[in-house]
C-alpha positions in Angstrom: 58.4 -58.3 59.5 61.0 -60.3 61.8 59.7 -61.9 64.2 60.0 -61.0 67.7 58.8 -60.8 71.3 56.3 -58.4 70.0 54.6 -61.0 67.4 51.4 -62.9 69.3 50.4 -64.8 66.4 50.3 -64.9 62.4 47.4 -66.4 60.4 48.2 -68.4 56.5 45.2 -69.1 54.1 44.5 -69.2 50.8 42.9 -66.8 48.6 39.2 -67.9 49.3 39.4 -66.3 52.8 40.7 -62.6 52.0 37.8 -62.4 49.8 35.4 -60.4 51.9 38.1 -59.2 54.9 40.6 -57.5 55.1 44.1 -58.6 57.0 43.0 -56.0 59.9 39.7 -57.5 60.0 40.9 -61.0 60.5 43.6 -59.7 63.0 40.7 -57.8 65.2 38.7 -61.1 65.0 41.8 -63.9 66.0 42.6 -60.6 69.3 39.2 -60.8 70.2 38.7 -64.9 70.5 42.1 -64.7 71.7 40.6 -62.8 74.6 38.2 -64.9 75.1 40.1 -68.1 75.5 38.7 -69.5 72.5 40.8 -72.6 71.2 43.2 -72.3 68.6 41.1 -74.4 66.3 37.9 -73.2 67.2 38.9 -69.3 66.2 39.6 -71.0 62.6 36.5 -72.6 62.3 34.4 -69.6 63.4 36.6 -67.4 61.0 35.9 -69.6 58.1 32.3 -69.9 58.7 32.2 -66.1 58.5 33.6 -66.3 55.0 30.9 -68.7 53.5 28.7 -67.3 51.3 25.1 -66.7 52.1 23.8 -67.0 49.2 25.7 -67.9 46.1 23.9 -65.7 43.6 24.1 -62.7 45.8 27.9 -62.3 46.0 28.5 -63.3 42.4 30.7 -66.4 43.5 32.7 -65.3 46.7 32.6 -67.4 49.4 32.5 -70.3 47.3 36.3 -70.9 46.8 38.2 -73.9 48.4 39.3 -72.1 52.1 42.1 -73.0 54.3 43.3 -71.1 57.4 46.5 -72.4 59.7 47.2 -70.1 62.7 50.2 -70.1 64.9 50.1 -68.6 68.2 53.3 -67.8 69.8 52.0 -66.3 72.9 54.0 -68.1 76.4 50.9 -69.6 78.2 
């Protein structure tokens, strides 16, 4: 997709946290702290915690990879 007035933001990150979201998911979430005036680096930290794994055993592995998230908001504030 080109970018354009019409792009607020886009979200990069490795593999470990698409594991248990889907892009949609991860795009309601970043809208919604958006909303909320959350900082830019807060909505990664909250994001990331939601991929940890609860218990390691339980989900076979996931939520155990290395993560990384980088979001760039291109909203005019």
């Amino acid at each position: 997709m080109p970018l354009n007035a019409k792009v607020d933001f886009i979200v990069m990150g490795c593999d470990g946290i698409w594991e248990f979201h889907t892009n949609q998911q991860v795009v309601d979430n970043v809208y919604m702290q958006m909303q909320r005036k959350v900082r830019i680096n807060k909505i990664c930290d909250n994001w990331l915690d939601t991929c940890l794994s609860p218990n390691v055993t339980r989900t076979m592995g996931k939520g155990c990879d290395n993560m990384s998230m980088i979001l760039i908001d291109f909203r005019r504030t």
